[in-house]
C-alpha positions in Angstrom: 36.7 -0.1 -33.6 33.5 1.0 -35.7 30.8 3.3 -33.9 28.6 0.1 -34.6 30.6 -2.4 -32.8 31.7 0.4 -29.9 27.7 1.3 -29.5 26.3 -3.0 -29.1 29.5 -3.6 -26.4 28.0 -0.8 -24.8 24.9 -2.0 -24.8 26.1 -5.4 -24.0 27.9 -4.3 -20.5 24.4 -1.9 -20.0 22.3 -5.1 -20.1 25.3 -7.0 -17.8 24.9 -4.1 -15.1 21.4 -4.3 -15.1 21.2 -7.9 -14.8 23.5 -7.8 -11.9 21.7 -5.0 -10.1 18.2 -6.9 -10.1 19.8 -9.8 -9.2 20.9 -8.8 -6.2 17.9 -6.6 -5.4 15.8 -9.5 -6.3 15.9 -13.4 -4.7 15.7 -16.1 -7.1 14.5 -19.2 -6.7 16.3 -22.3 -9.2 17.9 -20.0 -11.0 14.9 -18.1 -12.0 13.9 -14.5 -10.9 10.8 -14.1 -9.2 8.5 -11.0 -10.3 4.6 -11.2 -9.1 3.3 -8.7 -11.3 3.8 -4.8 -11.3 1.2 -2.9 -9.8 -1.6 -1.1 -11.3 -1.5 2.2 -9.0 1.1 3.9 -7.4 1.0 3.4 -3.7 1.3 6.4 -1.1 2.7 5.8 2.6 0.3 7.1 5.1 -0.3 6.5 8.8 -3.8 6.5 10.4 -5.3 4.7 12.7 -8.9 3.4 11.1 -12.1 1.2 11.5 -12.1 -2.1 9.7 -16.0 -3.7 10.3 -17.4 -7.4 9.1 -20.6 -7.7 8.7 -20.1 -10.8 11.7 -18.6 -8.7 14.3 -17.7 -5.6 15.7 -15.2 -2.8 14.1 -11.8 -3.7 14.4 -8.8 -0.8 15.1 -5.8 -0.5 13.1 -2.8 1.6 11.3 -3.6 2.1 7.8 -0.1 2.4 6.1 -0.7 2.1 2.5 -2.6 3.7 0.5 -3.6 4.1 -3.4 -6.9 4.5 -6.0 -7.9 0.6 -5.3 -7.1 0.2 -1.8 -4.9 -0.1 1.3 -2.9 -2.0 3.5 -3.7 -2.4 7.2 -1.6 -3.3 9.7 -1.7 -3.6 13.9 -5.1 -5.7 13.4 -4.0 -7.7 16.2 -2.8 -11.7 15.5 -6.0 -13.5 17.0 -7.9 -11.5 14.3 -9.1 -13.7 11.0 -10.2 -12.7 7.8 -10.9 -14.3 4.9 -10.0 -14.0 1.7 -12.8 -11.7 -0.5 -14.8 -11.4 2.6 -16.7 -7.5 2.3 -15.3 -4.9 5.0 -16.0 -1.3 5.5 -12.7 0.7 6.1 -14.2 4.3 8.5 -11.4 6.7 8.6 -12.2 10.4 10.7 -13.8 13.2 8.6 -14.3 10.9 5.5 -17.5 8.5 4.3 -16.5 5.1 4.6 -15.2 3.5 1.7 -16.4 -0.4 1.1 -14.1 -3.1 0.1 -12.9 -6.9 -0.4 -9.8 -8.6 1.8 -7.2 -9.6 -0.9 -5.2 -11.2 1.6 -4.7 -11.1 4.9 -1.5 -12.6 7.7 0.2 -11.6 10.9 -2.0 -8.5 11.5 -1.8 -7.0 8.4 -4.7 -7.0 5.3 -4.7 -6.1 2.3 -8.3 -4.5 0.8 -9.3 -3.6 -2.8 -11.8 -0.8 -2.9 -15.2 -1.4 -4.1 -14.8 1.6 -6.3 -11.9 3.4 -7.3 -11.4 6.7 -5.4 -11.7 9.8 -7.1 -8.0 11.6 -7.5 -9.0 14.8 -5.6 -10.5 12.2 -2.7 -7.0 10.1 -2.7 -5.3 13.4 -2.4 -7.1 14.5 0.5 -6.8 11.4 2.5 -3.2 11.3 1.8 -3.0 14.7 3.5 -4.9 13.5 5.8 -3.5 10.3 7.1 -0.2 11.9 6.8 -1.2 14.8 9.1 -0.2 13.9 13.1 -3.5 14.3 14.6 -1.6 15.0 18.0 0.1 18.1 16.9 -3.1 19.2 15.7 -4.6 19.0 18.8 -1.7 20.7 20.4 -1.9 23.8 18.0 -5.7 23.9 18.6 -5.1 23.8 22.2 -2.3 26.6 21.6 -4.5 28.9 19.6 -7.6 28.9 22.5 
């Protein structure tokens, strides 16, 4: 067998293993796999609970769990809660300005938001920290300390 024939079965059984591995990771649907699009910004687990506020009523709690340069998602909004699709919100979270947005979508509690205007990457960095930090065990080493 030539290096040239050894080198494309290779490639060949590569291409086999990778189609097999997305397929399974991956539904179809009539044959076809379904990809949405790949995201523009890398997206950072967090877990905070925020202020959403509408112009039309008073600031709504919930867990912000998601987190990157263009927005967030939201979850624990509660199921009688309605937003609409591009309606403007203002997300508060403790010890930071508040950062305006749009709903993108929104079902079962959870909303998705695209920032206004991109945060900075020092400002993302700090609300990771942040929102990652367990404001209870804060609290307790405060209390600790006095």
């Amino acid at each position: 067998m030539t290096k040239t024939n050894w080198h494309r079965r290779g490639q060949e059984r590569l291409k086999k293993i990778r189609l097999d591995t997305v397929s399974e990771i991956f539904p179809t649907m009539g044959g076809q796999m379904t990809v949405l699009y790949i995201r523009a910004h890398k997206r950072f687990a967090v877990r905070r609970m925020v202020s959403l506020s509408r112009s039309d009523c008073n600031a709504i709690s919930g867990l912000l769990i998601e987190l990157s340069l263009q927005g967030c998602r939201i979850s624990n909004l509660g199921q009688s809660v309605e937003f609409e699709t591009g309606q403007l919100v203002t997300l508060e979270i403790d010890g930071f300005d508040p950062i305006t947005g749009a709903v993108r979508w929104a079902h079962d509690g959870l909303a998705g938001l695209r920032f206004d205007q991109s945060l900075h990457p020092n400002t993302l960095e700090n609300l990771i920290r942040h929102c990652r930090t367990d404001p209870l065990s804060t609290q307790t080493q405060r209390t600790a300390r006095a």
